[in-house]
C-alpha positions as CSV (number, residue, x, y, z in Angstrom):
1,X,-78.8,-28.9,1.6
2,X,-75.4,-27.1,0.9
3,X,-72.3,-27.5,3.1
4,X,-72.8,-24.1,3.9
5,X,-75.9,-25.0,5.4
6,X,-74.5,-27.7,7.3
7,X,-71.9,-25.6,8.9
8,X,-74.9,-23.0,10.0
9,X,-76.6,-25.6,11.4
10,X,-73.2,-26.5,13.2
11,X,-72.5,-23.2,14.6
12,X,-76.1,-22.9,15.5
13,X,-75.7,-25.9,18.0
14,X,-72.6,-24.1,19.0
15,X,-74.3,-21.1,19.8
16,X,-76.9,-22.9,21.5
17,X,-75.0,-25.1,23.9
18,X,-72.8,-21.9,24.2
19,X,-75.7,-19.8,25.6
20,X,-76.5,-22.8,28.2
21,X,-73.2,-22.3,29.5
22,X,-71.5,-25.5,28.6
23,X,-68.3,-25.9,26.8
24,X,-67.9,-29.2,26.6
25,X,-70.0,-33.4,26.8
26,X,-68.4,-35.9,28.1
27,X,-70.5,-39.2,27.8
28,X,-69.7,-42.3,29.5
29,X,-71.2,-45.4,27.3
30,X,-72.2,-48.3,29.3
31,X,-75.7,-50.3,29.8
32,X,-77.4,-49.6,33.3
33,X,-78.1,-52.6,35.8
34,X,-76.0,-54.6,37.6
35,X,-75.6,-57.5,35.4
36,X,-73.1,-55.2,33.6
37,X,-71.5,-53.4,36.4
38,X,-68.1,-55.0,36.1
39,X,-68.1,-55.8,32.7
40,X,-65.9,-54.4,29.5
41,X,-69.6,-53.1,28.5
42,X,-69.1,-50.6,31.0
43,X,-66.0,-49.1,30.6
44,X,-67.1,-45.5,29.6
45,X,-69.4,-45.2,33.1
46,X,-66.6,-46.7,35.3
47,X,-64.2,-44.2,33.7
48,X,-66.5,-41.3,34.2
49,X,-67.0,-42.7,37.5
50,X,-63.4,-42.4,38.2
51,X,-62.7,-39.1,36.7
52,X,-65.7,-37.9,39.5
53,X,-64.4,-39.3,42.3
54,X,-60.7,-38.2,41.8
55,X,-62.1,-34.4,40.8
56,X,-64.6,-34.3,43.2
57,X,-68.2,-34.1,41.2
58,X,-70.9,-36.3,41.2
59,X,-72.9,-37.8,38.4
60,X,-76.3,-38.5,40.3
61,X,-78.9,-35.9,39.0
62,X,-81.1,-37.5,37.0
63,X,-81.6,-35.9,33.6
64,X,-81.6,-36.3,29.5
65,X,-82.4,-39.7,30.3
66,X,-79.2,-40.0,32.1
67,X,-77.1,-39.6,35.5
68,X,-75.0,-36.7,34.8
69,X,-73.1,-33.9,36.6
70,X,-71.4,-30.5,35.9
71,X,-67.4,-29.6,36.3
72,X,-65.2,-27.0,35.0
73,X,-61.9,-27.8,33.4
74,X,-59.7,-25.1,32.4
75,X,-62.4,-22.2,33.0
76,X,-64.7,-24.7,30.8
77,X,-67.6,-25.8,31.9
78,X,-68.0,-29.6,31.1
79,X,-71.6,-31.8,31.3
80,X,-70.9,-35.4,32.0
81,X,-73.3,-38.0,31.3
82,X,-74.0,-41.5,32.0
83,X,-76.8,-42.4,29.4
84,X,-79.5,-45.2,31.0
85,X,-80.4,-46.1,28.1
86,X,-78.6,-49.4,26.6
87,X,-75.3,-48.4,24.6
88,X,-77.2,-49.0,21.3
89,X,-79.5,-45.7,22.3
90,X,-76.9,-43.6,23.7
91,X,-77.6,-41.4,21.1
92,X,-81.2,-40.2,22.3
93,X,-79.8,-39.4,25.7
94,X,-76.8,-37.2,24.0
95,X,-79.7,-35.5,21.5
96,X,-81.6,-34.5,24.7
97,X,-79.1,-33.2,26.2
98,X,-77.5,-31.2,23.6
99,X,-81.3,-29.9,22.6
């Protein structure tokens, strides 16, 4: 595979996630349950946590493996997720949803 055919398969994606509508994926890492609620472990769900409660969205639809919710910044619109998988598989919830 060339670099040109990585940067088609790039702008692909783009065009894809694009034609859904969404600009941007903000991803909250963390590991669900409440044994890691409060812990440094979480500090990309309590920040996305924040950032919905001070702008008014919610992260609560259950999807892509994931809690996640929709806002628009600056005309764009943004998908936010909070994977529920463990932080080592984060990656399978941010595949499904950028599919």
């Amino acid at each position: 595979m060339s670099i040109f055919d990585c940067f088609a398969k790039i702008e692909e994606q783009r065009r894809q996630t694009a034609a859904n509508g969404v600009s941007f994926m903000v991803v909250g890492l963390g590991n669900p349950g409440a044994e890691y609620e409060k812990t440094r472990h979480n500090a990309g769900f309590l920040s996305l946590s924040y950032l919905a409660q001070k702008e008014g969205f919610s992260l609560t639809r259950s999807k892509f493996r994931s809690l996640c919710g929709d806002a628009t910044f600056g005309g764009k619109r943004c998908l936010f997720l909070l994977p529920q998988t463990y932080m080592n598989n984060s990656g399978d919830a941010v595949k499904l949803a950028g599919a």
